[in-house]
PALUM-963148 format. One record per residue (C-alpha): residue number from 0; residue in three letters; x, y, z. Coordinates in Angstrom, 2 decimals, decimal comma. Each point is the difference from the previous one (the first is absolute). Example, Ala and Ser with C-alpha at 12.3 -4.5 7.8 and 13.67 -1.06 7.14 Angstrom:
+------+------+---------+---------+---------+
| resi | resn |      c1 |      c2 |      c3 |
+------+------+---------+---------+---------+
|    0 |  ala |   12,30 |   -4,50 |    7,80 |
|    1 |  ser |    1,37 |    3,44 |   -0,66 |
+------+------+---------+---------+---------+
//
This chain:
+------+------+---------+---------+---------+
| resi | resn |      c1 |      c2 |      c3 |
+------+------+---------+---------+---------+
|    0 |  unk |  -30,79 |  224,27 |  354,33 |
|    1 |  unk |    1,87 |    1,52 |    2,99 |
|    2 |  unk |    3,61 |    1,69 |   -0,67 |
|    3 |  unk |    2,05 |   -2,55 |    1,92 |
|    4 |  unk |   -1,67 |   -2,58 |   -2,47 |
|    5 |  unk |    0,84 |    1,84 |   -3,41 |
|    6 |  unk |    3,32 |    1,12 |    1,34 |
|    7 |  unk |    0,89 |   -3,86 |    0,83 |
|    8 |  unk |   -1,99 |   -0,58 |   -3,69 |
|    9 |  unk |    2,74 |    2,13 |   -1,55 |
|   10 |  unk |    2,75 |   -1,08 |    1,94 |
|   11 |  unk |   -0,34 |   -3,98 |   -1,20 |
|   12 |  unk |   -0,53 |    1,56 |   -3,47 |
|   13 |  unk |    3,15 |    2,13 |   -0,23 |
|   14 |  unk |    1,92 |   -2,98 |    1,59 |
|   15 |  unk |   -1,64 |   -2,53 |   -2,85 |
|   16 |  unk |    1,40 |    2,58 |   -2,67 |
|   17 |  unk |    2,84 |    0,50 |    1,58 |
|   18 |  unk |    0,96 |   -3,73 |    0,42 |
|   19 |  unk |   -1,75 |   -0,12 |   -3,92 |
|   20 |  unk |    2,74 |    2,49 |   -1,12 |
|   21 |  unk |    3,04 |   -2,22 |    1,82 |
|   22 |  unk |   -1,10 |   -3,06 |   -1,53 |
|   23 |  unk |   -0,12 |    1,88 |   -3,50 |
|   24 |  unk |    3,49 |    1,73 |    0,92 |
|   25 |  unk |    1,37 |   -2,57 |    1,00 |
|   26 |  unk |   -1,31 |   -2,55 |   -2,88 |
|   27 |  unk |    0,95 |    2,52 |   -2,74 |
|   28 |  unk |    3,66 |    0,86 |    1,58 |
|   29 |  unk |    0,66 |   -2,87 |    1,75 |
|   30 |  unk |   -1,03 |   -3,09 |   -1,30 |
|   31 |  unk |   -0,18 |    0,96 |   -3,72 |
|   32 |  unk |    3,61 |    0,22 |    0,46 |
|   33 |  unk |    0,94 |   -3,82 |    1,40 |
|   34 |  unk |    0,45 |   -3,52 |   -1,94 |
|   35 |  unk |   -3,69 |   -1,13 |    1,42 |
|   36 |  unk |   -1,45 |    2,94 |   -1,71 |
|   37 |  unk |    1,44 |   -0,68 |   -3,29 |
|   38 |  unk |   -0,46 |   -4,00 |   -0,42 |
|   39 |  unk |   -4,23 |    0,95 |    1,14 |
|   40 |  unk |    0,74 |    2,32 |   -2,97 |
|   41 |  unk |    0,98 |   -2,55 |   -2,12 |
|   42 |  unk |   -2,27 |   -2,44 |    0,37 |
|   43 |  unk |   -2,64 |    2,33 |   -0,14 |
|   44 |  unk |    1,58 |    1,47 |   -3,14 |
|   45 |  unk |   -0,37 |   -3,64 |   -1,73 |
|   46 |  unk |   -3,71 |   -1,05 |    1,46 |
|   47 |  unk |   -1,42 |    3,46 |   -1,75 |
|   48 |  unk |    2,34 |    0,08 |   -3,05 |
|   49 |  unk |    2,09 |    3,39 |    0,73 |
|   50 |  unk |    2,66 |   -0,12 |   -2,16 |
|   51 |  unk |    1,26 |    3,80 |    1,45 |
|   52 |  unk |   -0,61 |   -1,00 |    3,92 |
|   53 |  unk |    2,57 |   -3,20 |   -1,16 |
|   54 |  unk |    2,62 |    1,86 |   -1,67 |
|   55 |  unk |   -0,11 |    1,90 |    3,23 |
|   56 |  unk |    1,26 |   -2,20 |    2,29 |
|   57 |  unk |    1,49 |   -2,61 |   -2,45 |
|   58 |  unk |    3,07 |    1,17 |   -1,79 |
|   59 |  unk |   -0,23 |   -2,59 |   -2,54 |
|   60 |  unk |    3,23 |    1,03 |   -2,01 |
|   61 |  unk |    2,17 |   -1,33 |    2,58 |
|   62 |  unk |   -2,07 |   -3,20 |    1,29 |
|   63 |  unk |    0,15 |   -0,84 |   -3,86 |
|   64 |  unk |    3,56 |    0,39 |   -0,14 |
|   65 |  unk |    0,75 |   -2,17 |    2,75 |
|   66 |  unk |   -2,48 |   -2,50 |   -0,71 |
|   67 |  unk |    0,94 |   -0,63 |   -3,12 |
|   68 |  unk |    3,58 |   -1,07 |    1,28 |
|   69 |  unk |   -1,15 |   -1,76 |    2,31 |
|   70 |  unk |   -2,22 |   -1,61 |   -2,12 |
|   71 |  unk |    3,48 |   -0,98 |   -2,22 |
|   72 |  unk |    1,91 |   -1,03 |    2,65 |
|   73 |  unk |   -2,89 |   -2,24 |    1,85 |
|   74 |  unk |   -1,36 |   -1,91 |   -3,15 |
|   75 |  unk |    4,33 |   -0,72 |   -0,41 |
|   76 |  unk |    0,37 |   -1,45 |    3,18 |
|   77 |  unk |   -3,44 |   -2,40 |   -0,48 |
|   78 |  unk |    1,38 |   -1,10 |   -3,48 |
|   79 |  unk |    2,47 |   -2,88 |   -0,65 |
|   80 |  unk |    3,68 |    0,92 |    1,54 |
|   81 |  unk |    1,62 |    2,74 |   -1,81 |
|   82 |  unk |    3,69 |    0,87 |    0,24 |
|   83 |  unk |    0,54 |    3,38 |    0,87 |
|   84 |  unk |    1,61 |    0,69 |   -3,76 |
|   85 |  unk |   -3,74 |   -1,17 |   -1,51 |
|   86 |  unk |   -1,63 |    2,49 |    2,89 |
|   87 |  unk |    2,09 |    2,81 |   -1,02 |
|   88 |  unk |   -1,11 |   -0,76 |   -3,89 |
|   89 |  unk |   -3,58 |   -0,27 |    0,81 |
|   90 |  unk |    0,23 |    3,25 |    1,56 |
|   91 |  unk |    1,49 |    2,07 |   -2,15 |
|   92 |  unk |   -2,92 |   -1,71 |   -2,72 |
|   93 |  unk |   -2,81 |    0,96 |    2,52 |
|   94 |  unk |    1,53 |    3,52 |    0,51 |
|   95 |  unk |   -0,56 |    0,98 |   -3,11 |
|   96 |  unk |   -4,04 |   -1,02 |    0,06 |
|   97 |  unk |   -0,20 |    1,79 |    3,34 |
|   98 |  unk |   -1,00 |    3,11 |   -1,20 |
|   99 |  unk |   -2,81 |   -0,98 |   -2,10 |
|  100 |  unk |   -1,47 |   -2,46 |    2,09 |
|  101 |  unk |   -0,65 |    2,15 |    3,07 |
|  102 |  unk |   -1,18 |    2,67 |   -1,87 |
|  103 |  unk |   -2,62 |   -2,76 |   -1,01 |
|  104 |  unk |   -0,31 |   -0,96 |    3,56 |
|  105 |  unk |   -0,71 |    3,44 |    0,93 |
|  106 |  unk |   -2,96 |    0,44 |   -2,64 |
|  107 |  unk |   -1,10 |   -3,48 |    1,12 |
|  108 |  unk |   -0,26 |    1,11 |    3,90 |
|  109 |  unk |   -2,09 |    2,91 |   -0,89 |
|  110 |  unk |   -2,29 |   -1,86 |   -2,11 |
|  111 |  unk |   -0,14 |   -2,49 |    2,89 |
|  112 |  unk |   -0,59 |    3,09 |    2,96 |
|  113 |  unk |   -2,81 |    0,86 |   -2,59 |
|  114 |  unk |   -1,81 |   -3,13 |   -1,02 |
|  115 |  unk |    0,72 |   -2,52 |    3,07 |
|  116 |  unk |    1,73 |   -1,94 |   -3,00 |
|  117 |  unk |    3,32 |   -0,57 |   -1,58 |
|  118 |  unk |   -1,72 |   -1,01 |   -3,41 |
|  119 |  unk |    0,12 |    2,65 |   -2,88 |
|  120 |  unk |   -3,95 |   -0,29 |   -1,73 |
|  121 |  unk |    1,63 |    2,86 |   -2,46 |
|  122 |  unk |    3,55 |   -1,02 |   -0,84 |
|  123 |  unk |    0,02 |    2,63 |   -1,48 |
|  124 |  unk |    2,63 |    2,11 |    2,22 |
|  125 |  unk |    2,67 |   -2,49 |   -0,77 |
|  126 |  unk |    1,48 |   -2,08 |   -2,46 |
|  127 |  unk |   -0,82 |   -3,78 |   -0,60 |
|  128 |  unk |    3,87 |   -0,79 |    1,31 |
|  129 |  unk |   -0,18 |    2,07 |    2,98 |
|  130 |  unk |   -3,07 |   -1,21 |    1,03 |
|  131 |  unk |    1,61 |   -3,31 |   -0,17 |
|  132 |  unk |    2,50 |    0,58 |    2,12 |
|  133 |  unk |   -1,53 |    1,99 |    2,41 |
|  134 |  unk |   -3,01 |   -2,91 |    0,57 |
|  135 |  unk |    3,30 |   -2,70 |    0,38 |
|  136 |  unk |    2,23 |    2,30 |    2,14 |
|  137 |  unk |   -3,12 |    0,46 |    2,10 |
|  138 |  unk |   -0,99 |   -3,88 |   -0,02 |
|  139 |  unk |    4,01 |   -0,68 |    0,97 |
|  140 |  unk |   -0,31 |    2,62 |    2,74 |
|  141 |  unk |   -2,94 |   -2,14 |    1,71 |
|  142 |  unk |   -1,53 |    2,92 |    0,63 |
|  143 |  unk |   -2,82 |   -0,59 |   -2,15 |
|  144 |  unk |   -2,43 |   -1,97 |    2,06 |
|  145 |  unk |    1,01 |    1,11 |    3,03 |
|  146 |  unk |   -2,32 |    0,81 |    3,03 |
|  147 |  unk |    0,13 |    2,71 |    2,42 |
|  148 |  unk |   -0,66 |   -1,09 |    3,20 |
|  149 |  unk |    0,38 |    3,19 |    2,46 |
|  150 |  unk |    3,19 |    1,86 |    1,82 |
|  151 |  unk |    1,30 |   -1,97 |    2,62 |
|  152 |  unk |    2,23 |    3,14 |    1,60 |
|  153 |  unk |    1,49 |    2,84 |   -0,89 |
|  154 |  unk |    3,27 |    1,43 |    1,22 |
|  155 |  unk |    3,34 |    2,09 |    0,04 |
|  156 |  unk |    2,69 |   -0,65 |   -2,54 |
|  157 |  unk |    3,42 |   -0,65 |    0,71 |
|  158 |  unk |    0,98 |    3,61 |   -1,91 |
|  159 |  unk |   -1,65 |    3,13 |    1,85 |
|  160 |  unk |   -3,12 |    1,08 |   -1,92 |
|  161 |  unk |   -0,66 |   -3,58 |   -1,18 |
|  162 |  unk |   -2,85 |   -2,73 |    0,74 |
|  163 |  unk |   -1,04 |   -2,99 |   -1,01 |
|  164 |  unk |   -3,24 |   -1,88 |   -0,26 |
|  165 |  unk |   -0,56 |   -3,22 |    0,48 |
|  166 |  unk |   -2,62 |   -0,79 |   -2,78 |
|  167 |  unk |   -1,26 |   -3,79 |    0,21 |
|  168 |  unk |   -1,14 |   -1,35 |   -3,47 |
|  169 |  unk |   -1,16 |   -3,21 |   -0,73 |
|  170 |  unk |    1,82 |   -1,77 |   -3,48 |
|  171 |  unk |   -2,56 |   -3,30 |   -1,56 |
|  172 |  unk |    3,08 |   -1,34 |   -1,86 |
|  173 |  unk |    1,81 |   -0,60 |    3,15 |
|  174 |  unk |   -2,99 |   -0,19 |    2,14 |
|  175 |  unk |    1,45 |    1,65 |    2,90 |
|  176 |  unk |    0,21 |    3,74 |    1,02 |
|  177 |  unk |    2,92 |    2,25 |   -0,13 |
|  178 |  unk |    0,89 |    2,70 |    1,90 |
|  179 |  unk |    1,05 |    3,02 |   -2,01 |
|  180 |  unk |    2,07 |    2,79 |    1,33 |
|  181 |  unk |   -0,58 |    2,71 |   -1,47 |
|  182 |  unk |    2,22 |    3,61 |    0,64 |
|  183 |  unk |   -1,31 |    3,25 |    0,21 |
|  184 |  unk |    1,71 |    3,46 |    0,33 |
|  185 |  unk |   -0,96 |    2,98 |    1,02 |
|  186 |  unk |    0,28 |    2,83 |   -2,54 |
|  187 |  unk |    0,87 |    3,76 |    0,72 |
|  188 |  unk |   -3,81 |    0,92 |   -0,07 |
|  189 |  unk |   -0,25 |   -2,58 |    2,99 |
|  190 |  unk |   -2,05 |   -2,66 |   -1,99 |
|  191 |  unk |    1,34 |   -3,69 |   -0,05 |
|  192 |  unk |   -0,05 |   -1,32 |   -3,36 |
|  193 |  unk |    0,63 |   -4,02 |   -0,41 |
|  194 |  unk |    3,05 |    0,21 |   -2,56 |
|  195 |  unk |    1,00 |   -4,25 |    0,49 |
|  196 |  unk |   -0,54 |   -3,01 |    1,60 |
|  197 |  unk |    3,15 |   -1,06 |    1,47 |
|  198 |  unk |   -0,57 |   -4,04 |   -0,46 |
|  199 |  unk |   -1,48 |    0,15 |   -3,35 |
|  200 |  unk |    3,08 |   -2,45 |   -1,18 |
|  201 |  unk |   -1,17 |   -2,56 |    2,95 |
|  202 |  unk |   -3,36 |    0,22 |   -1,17 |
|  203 |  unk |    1,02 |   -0,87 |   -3,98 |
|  204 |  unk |    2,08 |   -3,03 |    1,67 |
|  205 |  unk |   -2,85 |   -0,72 |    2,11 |
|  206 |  unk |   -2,27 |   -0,44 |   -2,88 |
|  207 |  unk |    2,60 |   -1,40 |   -2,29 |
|  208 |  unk |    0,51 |   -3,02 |    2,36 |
|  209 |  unk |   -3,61 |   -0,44 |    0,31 |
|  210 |  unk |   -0,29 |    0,00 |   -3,73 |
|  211 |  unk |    3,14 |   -2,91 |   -0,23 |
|  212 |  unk |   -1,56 |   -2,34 |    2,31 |
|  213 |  unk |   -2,88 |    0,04 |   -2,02 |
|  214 |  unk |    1,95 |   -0,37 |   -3,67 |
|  215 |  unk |    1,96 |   -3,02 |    2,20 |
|  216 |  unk |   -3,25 |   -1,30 |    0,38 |
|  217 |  unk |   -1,22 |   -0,10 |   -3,25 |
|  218 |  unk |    3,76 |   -1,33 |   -1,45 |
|  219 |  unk |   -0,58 |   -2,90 |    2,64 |
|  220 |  unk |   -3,78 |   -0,82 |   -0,60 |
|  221 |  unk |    0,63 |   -0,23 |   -3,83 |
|  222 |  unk |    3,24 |   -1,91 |    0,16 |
|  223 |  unk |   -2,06 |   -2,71 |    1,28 |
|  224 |  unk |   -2,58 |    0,44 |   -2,90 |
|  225 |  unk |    2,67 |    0,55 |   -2,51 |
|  226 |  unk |    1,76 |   -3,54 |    0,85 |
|  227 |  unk |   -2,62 |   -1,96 |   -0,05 |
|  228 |  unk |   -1,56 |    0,94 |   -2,97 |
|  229 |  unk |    3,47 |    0,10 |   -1,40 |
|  230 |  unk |    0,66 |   -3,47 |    1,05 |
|  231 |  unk |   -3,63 |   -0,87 |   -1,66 |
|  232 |  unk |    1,04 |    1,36 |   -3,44 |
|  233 |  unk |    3,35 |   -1,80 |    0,63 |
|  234 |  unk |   -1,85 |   -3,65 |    0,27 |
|  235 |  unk |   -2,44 |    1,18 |   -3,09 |
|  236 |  unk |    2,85 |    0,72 |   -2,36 |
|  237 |  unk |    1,39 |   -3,78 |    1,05 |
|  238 |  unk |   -3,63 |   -1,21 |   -1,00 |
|  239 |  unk |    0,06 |    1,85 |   -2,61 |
|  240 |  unk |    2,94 |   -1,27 |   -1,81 |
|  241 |  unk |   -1,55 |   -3,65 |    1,45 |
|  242 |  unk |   -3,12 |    0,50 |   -2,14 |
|  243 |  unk |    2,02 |    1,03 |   -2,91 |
|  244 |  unk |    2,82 |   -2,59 |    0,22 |
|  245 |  unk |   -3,36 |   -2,95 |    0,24 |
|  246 |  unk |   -1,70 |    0,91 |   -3,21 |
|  247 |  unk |    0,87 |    2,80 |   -2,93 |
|  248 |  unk |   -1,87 |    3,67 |   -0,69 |
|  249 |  unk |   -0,85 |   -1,70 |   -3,33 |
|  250 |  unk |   -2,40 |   -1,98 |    1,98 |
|  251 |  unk |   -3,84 |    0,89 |    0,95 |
|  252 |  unk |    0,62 |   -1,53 |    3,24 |
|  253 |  unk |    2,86 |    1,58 |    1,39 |
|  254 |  unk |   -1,34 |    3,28 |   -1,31 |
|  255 |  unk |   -2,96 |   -0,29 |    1,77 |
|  256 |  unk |    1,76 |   -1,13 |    3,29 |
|  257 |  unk |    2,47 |    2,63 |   -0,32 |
|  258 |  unk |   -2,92 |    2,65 |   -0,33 |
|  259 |  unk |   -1,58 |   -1,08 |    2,69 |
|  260 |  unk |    3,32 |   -0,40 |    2,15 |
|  261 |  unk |    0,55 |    3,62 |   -0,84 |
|  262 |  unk |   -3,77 |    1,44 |    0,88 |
|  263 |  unk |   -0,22 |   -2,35 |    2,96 |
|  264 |  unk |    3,35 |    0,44 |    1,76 |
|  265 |  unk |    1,75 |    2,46 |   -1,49 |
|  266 |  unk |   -2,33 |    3,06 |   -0,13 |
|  267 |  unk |   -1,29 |   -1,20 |    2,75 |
|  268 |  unk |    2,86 |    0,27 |    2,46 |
|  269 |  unk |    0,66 |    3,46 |   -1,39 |
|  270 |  unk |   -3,17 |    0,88 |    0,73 |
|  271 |  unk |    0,03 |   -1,39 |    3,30 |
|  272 |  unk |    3,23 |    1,83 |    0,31 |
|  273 |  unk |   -1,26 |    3,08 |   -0,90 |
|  274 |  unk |   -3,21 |   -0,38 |    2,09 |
|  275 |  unk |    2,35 |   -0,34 |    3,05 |
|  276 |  unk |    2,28 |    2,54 |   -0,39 |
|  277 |  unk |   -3,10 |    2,52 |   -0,39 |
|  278 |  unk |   -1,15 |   -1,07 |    3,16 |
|  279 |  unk |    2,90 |    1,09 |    1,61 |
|  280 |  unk |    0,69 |    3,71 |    1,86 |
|  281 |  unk |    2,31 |    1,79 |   -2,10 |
|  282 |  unk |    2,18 |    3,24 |    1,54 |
|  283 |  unk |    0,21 |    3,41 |   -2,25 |
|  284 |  unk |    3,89 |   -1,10 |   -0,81 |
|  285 |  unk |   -1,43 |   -3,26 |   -1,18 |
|  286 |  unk |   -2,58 |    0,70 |   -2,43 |
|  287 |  unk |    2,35 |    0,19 |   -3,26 |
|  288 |  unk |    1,00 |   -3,76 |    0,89 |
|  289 |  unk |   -3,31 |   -0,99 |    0,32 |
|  290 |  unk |   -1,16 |    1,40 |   -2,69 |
|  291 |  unk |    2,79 |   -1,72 |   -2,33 |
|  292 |  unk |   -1,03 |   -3,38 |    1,91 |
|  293 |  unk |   -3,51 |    0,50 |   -1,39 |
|  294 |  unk |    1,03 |    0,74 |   -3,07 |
|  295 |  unk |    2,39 |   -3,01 |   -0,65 |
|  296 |  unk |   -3,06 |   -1,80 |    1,43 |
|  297 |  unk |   -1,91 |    0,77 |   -2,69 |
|  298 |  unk |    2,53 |   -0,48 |   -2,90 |
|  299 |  unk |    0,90 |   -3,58 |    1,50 |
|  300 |  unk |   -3,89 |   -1,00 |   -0,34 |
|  301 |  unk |   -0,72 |    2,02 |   -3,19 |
|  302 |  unk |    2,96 |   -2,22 |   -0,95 |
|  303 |  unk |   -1,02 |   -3,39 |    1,07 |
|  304 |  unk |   -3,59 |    1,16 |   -1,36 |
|  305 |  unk |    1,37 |    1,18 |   -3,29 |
|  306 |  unk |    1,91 |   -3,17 |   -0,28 |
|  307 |  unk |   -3,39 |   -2,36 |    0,47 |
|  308 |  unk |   -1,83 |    1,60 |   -2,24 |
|  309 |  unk |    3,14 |   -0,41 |   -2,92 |
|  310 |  unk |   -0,15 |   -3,50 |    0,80 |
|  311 |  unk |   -3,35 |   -0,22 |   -0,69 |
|  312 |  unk |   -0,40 |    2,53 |   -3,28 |
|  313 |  unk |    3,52 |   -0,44 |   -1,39 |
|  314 |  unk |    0,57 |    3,24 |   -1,27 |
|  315 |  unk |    3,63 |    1,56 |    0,37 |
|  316 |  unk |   -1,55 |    3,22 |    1,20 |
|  317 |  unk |   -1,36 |   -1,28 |    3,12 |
|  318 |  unk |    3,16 |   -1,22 |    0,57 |
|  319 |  unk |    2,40 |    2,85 |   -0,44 |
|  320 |  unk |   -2,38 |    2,24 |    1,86 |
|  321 |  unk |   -0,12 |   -2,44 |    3,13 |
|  322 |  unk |    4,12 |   -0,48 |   -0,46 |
|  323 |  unk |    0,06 |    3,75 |    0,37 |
|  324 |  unk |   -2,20 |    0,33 |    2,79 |
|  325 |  unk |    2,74 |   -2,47 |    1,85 |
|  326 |  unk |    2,98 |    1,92 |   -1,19 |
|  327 |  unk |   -1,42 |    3,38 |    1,19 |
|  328 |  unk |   -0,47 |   -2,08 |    3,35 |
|  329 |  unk |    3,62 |   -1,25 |    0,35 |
|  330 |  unk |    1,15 |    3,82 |   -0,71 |
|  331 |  unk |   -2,24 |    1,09 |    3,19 |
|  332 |  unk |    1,22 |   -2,79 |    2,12 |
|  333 |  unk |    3,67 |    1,93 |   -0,31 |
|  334 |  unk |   -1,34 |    2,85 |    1,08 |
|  335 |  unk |   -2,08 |   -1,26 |    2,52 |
|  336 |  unk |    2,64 |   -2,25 |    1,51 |
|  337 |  unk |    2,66 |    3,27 |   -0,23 |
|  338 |  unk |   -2,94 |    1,77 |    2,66 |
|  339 |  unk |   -0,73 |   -2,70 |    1,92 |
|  340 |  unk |    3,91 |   -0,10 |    1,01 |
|  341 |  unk |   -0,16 |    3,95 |    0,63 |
|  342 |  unk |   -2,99 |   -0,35 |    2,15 |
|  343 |  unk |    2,25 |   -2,76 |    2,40 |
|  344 |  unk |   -1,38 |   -3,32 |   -1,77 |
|  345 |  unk |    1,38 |   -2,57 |   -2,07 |
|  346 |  unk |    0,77 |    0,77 |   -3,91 |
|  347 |  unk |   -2,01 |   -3,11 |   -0,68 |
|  348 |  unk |   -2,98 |    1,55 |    1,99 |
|  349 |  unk |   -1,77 |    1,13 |   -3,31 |
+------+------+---------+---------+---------+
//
């Protein structure tokens, strides 16, 4: 090899190295220091389960804090009208839980950077209670569930040393994605730490609308059930006391076609009734009334049940256990009817 050769050899090598040792210089002093840097960090942080690397560039204490009244103030505004004297009471109630619940948030996002999930297979590093109403403030939040679907841009905030990242996420409930903003700011060592997202309450709202059009749903689709099984049981009771009024319970015969009145139409609407309501899409908000609705399904036709067989054994046991059975209904119906009018519907809408 002649000595133009090697000397031209070296020179692209020394140039390589020295364009190596920019690109390092500039990556470790440079771009280690800017928004871009940090959110890679991030997400990398939370695809390898680095609990350190996400402290690092996520001061949790303070998106906690803001999140949480946020949070408050978002799930207020999505909630029946409030006057601003029931606001300020609510607040000073949720003020006081503050404390406690992001402290439970914050053992819940580490478990989460760590496992890829917000579920707690020990339970042992909280209490039964707190768990509770961590897993509902979460559920409330919407965050649960939610998708991440990439950075659409990031760029300067309006303070000096601030940016913002435009994180795009995708939420099932409302079935549309959101756009969350979230702020960074850069610290004295010159690394940007995410410490909020700015539209966190527009987010709560957005999924707290979503979540109302749904319960509206499922207030109108039963109404209709609800009436016209309501009107059934209406024309039954008239038969009923038809049947009765035609013959006397002292009678075989009008036992027997009062038993099979009750098995035949009775239970069976209610079981109809039931069957149709269980085919029906119920919302997170709506699953208490739904699950009273089944339940004062099942009283009504252990009822009418309870009541054939006493008209067919005779025995005052059968019939004080099925009267019973149909006074525990009528008590659920109140309560039933009293949620059905929170959730928007009609009182009678049991």
């Amino acid at each position: 090899m002649s000595r133009n050769l090697k000397a031209k050899l070296l020179l692209v090598l020394g140039v390589l190295l020295l364009l190596v040792a920019g690109g390092l210089y500039w990556y470790l002093t440079v771009y280690a220091k800017t928004p871009e840097y940090s959110v890679q960090m991030i997400q990398r942080a939370l695809e390898e389960h680095d609990k350190e690397d996400f402290h690092k560039y996520v001061d949790t204490a303070r998106l906690l804090d803001d999140a949480y009244d946020e949070l408050v103030s978002g799930l207020m505004d999505t909630q029946q009208p409030m006057s601003e004297e029931t606001k300020a009471a609510v607040g000073d109630i949720v003020k006081i839980l503050k404390d406690p619940l992001i402290s439970s948030f914050q053992a819940g996002i580490d478990r989460y950077v760590e496992t890829g999930t917000w579920e707690d297979s020990s339970a042992a590093e909280e209490s039964q209670d707190r768990a509770v109403d961590f897993h509902q403030a979460l559920l409330k939040s919407g965050i649960k569930g939610t998708d991440f679907r990439g950075i659409d841009s990031i760029g300067e905030g309006e303070e000096a040393g601030t940016a913002v990242a435009h994180v795009r996420v995708f939420q099932p409930e409302a079935g549309a994605e959101f756009v969350m903003e979230v702020l960074l700011r850069r610290a004295e060592n010159g690394v940007w730490r995410a410490e909020s997202i700015e539209n966190f309450h527009d987010f709560v709202v957005f999924v707290g609308q979503a979540r109302r059009a749904e319960l509206m749903k499922y207030v109108e689709d039963t109404a209709d059930i609800m009436a016209k099984h309501d009107k059934a049981m209406r024309n039954a009771d008239f038969d009923f006391q038809r049947i009765l009024a035609a013959g006397s319970l002292g009678k075989q015969g009008t036992r027997e076609e009062l038993k099979h009145f009750m098995e035949r139409v009775v239970a069976k609407d209610w079981k109809e009734r039931r069957d149709e309501l269980e085919a029906v899409a119920v919302p997170e908000e709506a699953q208490s009334l739904q699950r009273l609705r089944l339940r004062i399904c099942d009283l009504h036709i252990a009822y009418a049940e309870g009541y054939a067989a006493w008209l067919h054994d005779k025995k005052a046991a059968t019939l004080r256990d099925a009267e019973a059975k149909l006074k525990q209904a009528r008590t659920l119906e109140q309560e039933a009817g009293f949620l059905a009018k929170r959730m928007g519907g009609s009182p009678n809408d049991i």
